[in-house]
The first five atom37 places (N, CA, C, CB, O) and aatype in JSON, in Angstrom:
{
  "aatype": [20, 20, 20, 20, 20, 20, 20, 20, 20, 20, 20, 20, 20, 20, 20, 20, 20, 20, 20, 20, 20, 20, 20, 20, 20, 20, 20, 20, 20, 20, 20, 20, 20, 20, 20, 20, 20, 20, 20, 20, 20, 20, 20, 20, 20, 20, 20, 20, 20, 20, 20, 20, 20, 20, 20, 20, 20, 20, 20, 20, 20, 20, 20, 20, 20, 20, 20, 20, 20, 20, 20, 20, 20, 20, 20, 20, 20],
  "atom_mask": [
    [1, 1, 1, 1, 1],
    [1, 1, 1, 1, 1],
    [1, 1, 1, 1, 1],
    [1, 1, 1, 1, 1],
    [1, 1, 1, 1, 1],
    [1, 1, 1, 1, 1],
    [1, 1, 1, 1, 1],
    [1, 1, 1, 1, 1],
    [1, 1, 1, 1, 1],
    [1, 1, 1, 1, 1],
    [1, 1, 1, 1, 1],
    [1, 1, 1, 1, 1],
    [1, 1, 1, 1, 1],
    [1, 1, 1, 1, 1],
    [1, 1, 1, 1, 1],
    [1, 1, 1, 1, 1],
    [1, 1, 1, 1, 1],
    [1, 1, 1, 1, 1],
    [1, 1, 1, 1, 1],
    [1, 1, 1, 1, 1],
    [1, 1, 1, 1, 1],
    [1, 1, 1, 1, 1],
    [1, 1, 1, 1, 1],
    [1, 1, 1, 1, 1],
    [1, 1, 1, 1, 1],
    [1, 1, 1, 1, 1],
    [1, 1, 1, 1, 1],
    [1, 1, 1, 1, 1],
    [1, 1, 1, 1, 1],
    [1, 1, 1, 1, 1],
    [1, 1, 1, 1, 1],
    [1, 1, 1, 1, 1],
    [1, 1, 1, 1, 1],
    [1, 1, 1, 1, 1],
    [1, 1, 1, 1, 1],
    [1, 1, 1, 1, 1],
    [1, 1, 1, 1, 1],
    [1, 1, 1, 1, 1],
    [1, 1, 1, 1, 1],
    [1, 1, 1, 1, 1],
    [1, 1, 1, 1, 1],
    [1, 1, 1, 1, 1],
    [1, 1, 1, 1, 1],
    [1, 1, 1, 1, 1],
    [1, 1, 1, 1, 1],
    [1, 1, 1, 1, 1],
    [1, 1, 1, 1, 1],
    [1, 1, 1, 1, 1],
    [1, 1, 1, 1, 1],
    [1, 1, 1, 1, 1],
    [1, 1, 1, 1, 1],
    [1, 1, 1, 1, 1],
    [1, 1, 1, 1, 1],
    [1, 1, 1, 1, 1],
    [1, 1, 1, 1, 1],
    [1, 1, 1, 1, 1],
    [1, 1, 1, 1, 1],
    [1, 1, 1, 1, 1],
    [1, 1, 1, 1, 1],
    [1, 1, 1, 1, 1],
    [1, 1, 1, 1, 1],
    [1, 1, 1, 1, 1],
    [1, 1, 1, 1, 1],
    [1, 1, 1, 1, 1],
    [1, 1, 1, 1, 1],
    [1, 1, 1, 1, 1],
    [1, 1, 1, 1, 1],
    [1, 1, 1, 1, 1],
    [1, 1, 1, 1, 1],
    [1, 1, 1, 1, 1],
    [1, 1, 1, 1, 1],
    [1, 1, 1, 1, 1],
    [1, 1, 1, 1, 1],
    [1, 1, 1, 1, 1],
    [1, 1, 1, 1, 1],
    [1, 1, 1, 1, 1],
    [1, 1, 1, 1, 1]
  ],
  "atom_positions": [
    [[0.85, -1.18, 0.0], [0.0, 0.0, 0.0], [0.89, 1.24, 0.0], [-0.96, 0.0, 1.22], [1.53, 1.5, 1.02]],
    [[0.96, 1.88, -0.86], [1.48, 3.67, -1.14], [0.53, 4.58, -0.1], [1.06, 4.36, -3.12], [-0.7, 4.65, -0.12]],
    [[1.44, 5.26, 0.82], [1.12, 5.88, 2.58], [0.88, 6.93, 1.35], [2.58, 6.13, 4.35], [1.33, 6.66, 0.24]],
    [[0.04, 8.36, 1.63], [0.21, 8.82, 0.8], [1.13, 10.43, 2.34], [-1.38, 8.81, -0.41], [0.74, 10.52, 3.5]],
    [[2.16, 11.23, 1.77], [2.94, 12.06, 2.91], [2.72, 14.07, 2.91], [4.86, 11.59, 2.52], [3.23, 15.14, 3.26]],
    [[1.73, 13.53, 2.32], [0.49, 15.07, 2.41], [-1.13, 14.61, 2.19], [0.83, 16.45, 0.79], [-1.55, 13.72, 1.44]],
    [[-1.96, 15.6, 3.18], [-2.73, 15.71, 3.59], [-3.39, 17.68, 2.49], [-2.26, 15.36, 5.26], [-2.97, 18.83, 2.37]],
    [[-4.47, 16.91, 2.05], [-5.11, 18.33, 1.44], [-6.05, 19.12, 1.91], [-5.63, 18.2, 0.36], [-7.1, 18.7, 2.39]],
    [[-5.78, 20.16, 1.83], [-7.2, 20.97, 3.03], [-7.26, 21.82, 1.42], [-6.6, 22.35, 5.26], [-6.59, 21.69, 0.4]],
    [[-8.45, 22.73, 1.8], [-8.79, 23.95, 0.85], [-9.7, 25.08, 1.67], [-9.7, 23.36, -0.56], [-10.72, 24.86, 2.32]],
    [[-9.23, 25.94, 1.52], [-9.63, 27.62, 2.31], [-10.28, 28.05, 1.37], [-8.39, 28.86, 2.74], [-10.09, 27.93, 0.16]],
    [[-10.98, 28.51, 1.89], [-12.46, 29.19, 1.09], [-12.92, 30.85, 2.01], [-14.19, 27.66, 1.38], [-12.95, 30.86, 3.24]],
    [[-13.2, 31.92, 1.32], [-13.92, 32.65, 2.17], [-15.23, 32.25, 2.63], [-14.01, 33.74, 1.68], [-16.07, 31.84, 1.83]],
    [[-15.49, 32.36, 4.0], [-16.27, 32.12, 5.18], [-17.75, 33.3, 3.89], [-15.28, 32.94, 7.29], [-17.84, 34.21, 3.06]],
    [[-18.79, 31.97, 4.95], [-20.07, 32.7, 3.64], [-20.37, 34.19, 4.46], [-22.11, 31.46, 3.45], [-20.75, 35.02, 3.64]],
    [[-20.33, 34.6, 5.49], [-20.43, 35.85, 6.67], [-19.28, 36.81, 6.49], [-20.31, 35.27, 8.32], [-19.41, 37.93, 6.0]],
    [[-17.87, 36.13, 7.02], [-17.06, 37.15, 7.3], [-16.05, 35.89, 7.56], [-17.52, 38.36, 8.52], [-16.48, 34.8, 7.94]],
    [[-14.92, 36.09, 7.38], [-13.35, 35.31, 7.83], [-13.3, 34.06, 6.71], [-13.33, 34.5, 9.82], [-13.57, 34.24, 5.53]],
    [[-12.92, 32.77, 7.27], [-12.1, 31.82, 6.23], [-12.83, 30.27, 6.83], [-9.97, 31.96, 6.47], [-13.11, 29.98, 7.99]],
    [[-12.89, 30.01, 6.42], [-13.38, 28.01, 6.34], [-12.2, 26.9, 5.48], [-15.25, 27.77, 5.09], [-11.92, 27.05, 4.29]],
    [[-11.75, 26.08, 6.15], [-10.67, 25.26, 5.7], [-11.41, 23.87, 5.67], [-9.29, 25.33, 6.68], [-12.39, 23.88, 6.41]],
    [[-11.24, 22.92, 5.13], [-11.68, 21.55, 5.14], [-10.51, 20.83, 4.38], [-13.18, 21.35, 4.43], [-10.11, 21.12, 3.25]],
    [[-10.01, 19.84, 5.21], [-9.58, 18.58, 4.88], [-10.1, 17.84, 3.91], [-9.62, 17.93, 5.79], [-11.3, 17.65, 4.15]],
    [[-9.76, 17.33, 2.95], [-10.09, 16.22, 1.79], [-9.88, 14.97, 1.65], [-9.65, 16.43, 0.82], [-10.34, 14.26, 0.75]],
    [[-9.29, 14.71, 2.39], [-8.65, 13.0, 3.27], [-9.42, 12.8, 4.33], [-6.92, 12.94, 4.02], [-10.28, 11.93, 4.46]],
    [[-8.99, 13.86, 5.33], [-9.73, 13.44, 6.93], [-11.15, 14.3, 7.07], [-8.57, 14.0, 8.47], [-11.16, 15.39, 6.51]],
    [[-12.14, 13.95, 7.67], [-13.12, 14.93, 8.16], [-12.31, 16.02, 9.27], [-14.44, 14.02, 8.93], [-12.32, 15.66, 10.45]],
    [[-11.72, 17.12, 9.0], [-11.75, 17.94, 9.25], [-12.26, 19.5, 8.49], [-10.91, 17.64, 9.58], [-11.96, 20.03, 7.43]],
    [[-13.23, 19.91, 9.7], [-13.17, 21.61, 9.11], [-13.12, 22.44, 9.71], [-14.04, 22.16, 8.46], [-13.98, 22.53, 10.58]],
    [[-12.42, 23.17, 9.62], [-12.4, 24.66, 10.62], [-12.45, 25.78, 10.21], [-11.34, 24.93, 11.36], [-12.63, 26.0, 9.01]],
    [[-12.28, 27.0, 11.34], [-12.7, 28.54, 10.61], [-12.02, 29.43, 11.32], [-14.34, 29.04, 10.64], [-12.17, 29.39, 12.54]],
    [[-11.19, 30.36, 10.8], [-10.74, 31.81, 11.58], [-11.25, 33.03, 10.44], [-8.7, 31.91, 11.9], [-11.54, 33.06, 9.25]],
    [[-11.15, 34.21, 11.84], [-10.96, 35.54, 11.15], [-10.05, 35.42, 10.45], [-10.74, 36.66, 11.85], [-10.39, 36.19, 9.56]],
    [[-9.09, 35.01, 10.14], [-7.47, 35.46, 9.3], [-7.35, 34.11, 8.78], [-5.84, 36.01, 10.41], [-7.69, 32.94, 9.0]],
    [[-6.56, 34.99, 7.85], [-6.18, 33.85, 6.98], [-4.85, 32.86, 7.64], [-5.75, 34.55, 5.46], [-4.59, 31.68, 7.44]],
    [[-4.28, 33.69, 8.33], [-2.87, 33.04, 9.56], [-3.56, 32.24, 10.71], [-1.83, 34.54, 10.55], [-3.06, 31.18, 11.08]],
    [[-5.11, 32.91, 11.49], [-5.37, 31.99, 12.46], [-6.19, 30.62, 11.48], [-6.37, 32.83, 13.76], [-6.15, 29.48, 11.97]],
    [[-6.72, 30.8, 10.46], [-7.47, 29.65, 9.79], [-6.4, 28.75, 9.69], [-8.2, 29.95, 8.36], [-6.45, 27.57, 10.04]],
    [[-5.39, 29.37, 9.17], [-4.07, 28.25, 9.16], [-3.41, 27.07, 10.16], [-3.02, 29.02, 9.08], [-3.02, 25.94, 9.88]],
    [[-3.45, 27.83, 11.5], [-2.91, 27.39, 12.66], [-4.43, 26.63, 13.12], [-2.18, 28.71, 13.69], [-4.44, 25.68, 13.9]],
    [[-5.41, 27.08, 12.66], [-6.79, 26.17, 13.11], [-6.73, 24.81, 12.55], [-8.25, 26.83, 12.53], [-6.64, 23.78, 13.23]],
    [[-6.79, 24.86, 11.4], [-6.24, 23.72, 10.81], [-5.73, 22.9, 11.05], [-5.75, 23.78, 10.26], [-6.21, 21.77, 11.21]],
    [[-4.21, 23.32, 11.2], [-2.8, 22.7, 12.01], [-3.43, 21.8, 12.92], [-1.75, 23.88, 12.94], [-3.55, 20.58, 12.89]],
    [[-3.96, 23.0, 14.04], [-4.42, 22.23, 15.68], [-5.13, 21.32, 15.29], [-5.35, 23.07, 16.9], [-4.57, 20.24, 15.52]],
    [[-6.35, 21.16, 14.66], [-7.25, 20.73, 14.48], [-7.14, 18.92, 13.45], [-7.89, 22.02, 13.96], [-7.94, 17.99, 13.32]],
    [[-6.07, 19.11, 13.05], [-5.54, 18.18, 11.84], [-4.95, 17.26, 13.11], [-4.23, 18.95, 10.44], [-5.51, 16.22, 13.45]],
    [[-3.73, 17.77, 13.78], [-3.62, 16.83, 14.53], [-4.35, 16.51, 15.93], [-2.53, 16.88, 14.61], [-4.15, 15.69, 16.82]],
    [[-4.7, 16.91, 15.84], [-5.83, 16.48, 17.2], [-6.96, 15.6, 16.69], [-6.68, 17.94, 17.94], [-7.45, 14.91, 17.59]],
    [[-7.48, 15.45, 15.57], [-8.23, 14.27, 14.86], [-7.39, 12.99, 14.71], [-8.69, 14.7, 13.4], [-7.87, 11.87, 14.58]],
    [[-5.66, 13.4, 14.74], [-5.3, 12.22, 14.13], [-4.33, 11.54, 15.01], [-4.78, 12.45, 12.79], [-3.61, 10.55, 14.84]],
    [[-4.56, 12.48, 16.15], [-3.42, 11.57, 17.47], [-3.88, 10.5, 17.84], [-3.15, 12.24, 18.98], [-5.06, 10.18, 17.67]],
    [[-3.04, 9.84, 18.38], [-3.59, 8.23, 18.7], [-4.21, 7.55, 17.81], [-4.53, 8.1, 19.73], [-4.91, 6.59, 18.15]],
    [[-4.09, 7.89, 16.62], [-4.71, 6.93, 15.4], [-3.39, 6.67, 14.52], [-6.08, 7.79, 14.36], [-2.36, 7.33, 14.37]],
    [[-4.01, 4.96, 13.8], [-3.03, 4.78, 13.09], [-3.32, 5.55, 11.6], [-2.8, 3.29, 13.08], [-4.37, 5.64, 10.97]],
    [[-1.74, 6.14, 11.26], [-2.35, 7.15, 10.18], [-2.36, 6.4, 9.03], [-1.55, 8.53, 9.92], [-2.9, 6.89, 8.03]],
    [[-1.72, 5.0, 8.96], [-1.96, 3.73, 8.24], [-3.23, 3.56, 7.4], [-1.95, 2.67, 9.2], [-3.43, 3.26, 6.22]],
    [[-4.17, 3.92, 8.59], [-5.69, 3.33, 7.83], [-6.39, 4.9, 7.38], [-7.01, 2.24, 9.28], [-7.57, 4.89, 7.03]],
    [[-5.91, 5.75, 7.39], [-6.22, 7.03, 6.35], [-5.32, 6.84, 5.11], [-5.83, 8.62, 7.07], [-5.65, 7.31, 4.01]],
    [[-4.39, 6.28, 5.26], [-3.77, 6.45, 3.7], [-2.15, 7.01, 3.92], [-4.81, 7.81, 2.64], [-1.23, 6.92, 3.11]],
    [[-2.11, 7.68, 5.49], [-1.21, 8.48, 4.95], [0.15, 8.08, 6.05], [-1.82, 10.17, 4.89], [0.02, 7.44, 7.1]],
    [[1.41, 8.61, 5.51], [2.34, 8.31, 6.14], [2.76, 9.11, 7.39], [3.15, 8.22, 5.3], [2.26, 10.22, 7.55]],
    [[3.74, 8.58, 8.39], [3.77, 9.54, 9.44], [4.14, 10.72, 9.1], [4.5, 9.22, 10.4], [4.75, 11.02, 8.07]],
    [[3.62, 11.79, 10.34], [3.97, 13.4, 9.69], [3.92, 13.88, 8.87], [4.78, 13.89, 9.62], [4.75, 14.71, 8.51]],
    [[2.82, 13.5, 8.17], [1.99, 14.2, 6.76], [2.43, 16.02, 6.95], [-0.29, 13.89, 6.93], [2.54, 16.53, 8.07]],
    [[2.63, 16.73, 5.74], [2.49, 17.7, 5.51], [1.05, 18.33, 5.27], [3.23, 17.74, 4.75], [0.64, 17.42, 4.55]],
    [[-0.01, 19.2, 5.34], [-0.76, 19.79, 4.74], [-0.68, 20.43, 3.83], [-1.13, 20.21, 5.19], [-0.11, 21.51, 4.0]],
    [[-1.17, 20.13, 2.46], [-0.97, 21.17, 1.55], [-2.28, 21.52, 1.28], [-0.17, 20.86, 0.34], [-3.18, 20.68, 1.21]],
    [[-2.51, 23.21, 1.08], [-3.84, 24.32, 1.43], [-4.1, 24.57, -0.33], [-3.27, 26.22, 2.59], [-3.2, 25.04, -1.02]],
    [[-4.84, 24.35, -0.64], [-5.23, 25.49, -2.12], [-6.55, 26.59, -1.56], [-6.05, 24.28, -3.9], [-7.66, 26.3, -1.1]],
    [[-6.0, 27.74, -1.78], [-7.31, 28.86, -1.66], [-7.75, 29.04, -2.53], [-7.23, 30.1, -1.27], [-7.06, 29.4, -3.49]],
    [[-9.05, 28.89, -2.63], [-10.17, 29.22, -3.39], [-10.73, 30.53, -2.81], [-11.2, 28.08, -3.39], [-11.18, 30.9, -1.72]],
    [[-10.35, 31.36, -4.67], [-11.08, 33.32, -4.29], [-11.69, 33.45, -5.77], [-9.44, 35.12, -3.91], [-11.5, 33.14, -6.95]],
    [[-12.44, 34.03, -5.0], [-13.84, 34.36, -6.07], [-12.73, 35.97, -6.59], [-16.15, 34.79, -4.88], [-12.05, 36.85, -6.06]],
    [[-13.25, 35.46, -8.09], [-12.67, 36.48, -9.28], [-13.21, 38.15, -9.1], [-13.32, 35.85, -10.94], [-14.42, 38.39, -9.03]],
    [[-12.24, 39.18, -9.03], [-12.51, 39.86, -9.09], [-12.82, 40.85, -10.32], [-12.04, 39.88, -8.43], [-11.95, 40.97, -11.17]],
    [[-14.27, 41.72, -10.48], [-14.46, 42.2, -11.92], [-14.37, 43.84, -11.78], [-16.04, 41.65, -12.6], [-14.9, 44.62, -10.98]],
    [[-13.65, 43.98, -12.67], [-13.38, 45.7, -12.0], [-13.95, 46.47, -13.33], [-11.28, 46.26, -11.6], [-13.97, 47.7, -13.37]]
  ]
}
C-alpha cells in the first residue's frame, strides 16, 4: 500500500465574514478571522483528529504535511 505524505485541506472565504478550511482526506473543518489563524486552526485541528490513530488506515504516512489550495472568487473591475 502507497502511505500517501500530504494531507489536502482547501480555504475558502467564510459565507459571513473570515475563512473556512476543510480537509479532503480526513473529516476535518475549521474557521478563523485570518487567513494566519485559519491556518494554525487547521494545524491544531488536523492533529488532534489524528493523534492516537493509526495514520496507516487514512492512507497516509507519518507526519503528513498539509498542503492548502485557496479558493477566491474572481474579481471584476
Amino acid at each position: 500500500m502507497h502511505l500517501q505524505h500530504t494531507t489536502k485541506a482547501v480555504i475558502r472565504p467564510g459565507e459571513q465574514s473570515g475563512y473556512v478550511a476543510e480537509c479532503l482526506e480526513i473529516p476535518v473543518v475549521t474557521q478563523g478571522a485570518t487567513l494566519d489563524e485559519t491556518v494554525v486552526n487547521l494545524r491544531e485541528a488536523a492533529e488532534l483528529h489524528l493523534d492516537g490513530e493509526d495514520l496507516a488506515e487514512f492512507g497516509l504516512a507519518p507526519a503528513p504535511t498539509i498542503v492548502i489550495t485557496m479558493e477566491l472568487e474572481t474579481a471584476h473591475a
